[in-house]
C-alpha positions in Angstrom: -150.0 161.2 95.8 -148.3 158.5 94.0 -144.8 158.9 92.7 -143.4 156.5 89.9 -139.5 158.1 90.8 -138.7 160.9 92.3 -138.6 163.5 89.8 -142.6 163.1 88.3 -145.9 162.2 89.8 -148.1 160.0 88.3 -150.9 163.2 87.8 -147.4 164.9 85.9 -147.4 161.6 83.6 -151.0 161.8 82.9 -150.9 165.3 82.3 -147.8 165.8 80.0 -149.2 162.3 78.2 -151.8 164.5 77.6 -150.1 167.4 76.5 -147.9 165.1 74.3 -145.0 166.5 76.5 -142.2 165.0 74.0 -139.7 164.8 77.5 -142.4 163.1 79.4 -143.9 161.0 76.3 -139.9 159.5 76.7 -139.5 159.6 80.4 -142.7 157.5 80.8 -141.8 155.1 78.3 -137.9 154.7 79.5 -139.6 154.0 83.1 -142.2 151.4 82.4 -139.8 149.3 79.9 -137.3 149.7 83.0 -140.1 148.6 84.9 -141.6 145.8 83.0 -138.6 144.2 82.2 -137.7 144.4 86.0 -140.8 142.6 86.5 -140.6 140.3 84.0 -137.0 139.5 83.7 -137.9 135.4 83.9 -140.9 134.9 82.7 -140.2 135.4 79.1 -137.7 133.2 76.9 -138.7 134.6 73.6 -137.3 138.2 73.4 -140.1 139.2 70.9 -142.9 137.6 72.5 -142.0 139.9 75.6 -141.4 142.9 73.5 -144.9 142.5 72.2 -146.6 142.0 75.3 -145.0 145.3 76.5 -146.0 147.3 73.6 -149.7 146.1 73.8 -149.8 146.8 77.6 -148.1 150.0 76.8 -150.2 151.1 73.9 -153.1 150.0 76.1 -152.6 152.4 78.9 -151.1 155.4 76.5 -154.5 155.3 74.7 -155.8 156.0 78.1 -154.1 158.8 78.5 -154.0 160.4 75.1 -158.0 159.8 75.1 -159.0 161.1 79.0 -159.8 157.5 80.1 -157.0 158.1 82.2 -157.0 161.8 83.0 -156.4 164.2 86.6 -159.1 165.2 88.7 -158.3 167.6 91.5 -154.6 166.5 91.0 -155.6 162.8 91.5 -155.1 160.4 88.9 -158.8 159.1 88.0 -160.4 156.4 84.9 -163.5 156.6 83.5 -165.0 153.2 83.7 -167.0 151.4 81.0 -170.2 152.4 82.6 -169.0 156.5 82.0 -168.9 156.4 86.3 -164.5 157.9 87.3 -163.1 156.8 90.1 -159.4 157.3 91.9 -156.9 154.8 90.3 -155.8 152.6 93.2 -152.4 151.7 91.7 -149.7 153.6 90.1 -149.5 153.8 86.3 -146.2 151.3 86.0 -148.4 149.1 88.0 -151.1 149.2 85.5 -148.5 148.7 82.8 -148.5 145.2 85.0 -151.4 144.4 84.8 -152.2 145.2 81.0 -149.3 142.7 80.3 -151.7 139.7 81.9 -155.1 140.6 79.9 
């Protein structure tokens, strides 16, 4: 199973998103800003342009979450696809934090 730090999974995150676990909710979003601006520490020049693209990303997989797109099946972390079919997420959930920044 896929970790994001030690101290939570990424079915945990899914699952107290879900929940609306206020402690997770801010452990979650602490982590992939940590994360993100990691990531992206050169890329951006304009602080708000980069603070925009996080929130957007962010938002973007939250909604996932918070509406079972996202969700844990059999303590794997699975999305429903466009087409209704779920499959096992093949990436960890900061990584798809990434990869919502680029859309």
């Amino acid at each position: 199973m896929k970790t994001m730090r030690r101290n939570h999974t990424d079915a945990e995150v899914v699952e107290g998103i879900w929940r609306h676990d206020k402690n997770m909710e801010e452990w979650f979003y602490a982590s992939a800003r940590s994360y993100f601006d990691r990531h992206f520490k050169e890329v951006f020049f304009d602080k708000d342009r980069k603070q925009e693209i996080f929130q957007t990303a962010f938002l973007k997989i939250w909604t996932e979450m918070t509406n079972g797109t996202i969700s844990v099946s059999d303590g794997n972390v699975v999305r429903r696809r466009h087409t209704g079919e779920v499959h096992p997420m093949t990436c960890s959930l900061l990584t798809f934090v990434d990869v919502f920044s680029n859309i």
